[in-house]
C-alpha positions as CSV (number, residue, x, y, z in Angstrom):
1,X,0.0,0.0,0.0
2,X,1.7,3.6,-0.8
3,X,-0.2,5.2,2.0
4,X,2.3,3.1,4.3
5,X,5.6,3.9,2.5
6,X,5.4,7.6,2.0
7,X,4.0,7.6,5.7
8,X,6.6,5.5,6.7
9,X,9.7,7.4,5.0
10,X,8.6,10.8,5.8
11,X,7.3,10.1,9.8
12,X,10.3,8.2,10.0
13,X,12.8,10.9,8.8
14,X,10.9,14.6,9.2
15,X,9.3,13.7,12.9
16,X,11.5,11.0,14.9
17,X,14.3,10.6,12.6
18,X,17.1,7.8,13.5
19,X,18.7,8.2,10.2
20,X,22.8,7.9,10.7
21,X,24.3,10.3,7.8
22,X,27.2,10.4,6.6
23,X,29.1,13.8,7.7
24,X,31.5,13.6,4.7
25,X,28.8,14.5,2.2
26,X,26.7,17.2,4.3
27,X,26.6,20.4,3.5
28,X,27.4,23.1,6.8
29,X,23.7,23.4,6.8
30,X,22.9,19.9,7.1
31,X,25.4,19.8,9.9
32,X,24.5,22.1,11.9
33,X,20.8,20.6,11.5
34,X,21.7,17.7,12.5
35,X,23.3,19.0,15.4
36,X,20.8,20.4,16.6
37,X,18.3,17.3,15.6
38,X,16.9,15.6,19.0
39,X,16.4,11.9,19.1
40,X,13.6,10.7,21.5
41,X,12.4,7.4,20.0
42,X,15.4,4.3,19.3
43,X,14.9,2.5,16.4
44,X,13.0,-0.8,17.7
45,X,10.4,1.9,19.5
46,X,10.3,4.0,16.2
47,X,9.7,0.8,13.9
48,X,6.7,-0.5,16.4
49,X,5.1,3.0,16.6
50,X,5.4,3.4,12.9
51,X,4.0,-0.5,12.4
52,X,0.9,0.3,14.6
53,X,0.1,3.4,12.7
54,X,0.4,2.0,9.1
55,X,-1.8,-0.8,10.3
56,X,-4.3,1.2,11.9
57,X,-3.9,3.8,8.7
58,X,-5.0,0.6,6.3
59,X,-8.1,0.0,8.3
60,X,-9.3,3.4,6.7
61,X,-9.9,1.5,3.5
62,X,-9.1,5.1,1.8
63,X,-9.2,5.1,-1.9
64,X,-5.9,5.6,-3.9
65,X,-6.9,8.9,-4.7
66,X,-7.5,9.8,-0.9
67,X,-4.8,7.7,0.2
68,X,-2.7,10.5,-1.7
69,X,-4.3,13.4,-0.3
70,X,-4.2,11.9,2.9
71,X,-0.4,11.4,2.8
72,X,0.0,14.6,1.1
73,X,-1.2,16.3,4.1
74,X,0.2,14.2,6.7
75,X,3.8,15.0,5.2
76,X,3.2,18.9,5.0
77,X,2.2,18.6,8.7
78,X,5.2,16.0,9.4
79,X,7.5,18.4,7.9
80,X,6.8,21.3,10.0
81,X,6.2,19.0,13.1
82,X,9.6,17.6,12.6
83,X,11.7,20.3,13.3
84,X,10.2,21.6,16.5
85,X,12.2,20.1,19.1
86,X,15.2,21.0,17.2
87,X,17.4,22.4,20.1
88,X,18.6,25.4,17.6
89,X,14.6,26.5,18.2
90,X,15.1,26.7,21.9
91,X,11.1,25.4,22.4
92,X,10.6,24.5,25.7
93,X,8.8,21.0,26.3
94,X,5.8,23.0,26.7
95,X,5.9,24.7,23.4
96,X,6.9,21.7,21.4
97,X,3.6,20.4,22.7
98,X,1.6,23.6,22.3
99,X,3.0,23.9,18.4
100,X,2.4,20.7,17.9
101,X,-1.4,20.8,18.7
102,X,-1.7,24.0,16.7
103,X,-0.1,22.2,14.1
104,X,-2.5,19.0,14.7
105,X,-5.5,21.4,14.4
106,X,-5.1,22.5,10.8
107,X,-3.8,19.2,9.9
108,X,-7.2,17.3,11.1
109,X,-9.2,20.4,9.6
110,X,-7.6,19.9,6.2
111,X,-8.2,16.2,6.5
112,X,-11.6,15.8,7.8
113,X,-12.3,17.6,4.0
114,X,-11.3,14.9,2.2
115,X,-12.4,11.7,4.4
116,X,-16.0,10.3,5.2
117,X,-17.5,10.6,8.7
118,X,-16.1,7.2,9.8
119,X,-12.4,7.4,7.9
120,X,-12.2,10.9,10.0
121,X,-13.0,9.7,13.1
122,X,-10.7,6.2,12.6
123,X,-8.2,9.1,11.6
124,X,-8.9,11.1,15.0
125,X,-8.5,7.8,17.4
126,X,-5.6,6.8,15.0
127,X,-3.6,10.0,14.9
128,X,-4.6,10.5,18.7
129,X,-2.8,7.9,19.9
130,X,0.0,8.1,17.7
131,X,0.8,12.0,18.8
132,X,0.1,10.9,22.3
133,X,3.1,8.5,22.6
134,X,5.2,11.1,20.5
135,X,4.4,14.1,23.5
136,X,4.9,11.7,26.3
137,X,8.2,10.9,24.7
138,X,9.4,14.4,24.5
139,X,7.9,15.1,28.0
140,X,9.9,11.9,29.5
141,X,13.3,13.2,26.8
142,X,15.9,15.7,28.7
143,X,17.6,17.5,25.7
C-alpha cells in the first residue's frame, strides 16, 4: 500500500528521525541541522510506533486517490512537526507540545475535507494515539 511507505519514509525521517548520515557528504547546513536534531524514539520503538500506525492507517480502506491526499497532508504537517524540538529553536517542552497541537489542528481540519465521517474519526483515534506517545516521549526526553 503507498499510504504506508510515503507515511513511513517521511514520519520516519521529518518527525523521529534515527537516520545515521554520513558527515563527509553534508553540507554546513545539514550539519548544523543535525546538530541540533533531537532523538527521542530508538529504532525498535520508532519501527513498532510506525508499524501500529500504518496498520491502523489501512483500516481506513481510503481510496488511492484519498490515500494520496491523505499522505500529502500528513507530510506537510510532518515536515513542520519535525523540526520543532530541534534544540537550535530553543522550544521549551511546553511549546513543542503547544505547536504541535496547533499544528494538529489545521492538519485534522484539512483532512476531515477529504475523508468520510467514519475514515475521520478512525483518523482522530488513529492519529490521537500516535501523537500521544510522540508528547509523552518528549515530556519523559531531557535534551
Amino acid at each position: 500500500m503507498k499510504l504506508n511507505k510515503t507515511i513511513f519514509l517521511f514520519i520516519g525521517f521529518s518527525l523521529i528521525s534515527l537516520l545515521n548520515i554520513n558527515a563527509q557528504e553534508l553540507t554546513q547546513k545539514q550539519l548544523e541541522y543535525e546538530k541540533n536534531k533531537v532523538q527521542i524514539f530508538t529504532v525498535n520503538e520508532r519501527d513498532n510506533l510506525l508499524n501500529w500506525f500504518g496498520d491502523r492507517a489501512k483500516l481506513m480502506n481510503l481510496t488511492e486517490t484519498k490515500e494520496d491526499e491523505y499522505t500529502n497532508i500528513l507530510i506537510f504537517y510532518f515536515v513542520k512537526m519535525g523540526r520543532l524540538d530541534d534544540k537550535d529553536k530553543e522550544n521549551s517542552k511546553e511549546e513543542i507540545i503547544q505547536k504541535l497541537d496547533v499544528l494538529i489542528k489545521k492538519q485534522n481540519a484539512e483532512i476531515k475535507d477529504i475523508l468520510t465521517v467514519d475514515q475521520y474519526k478512525m483518523h482522530l483515534e488513529n492519529y490521537g494515539e500516535f501523537m500521544q506517545s510522540i508528547k509523552n516521549r518528549i515530556t519523559e526526553t531531557d535534551y
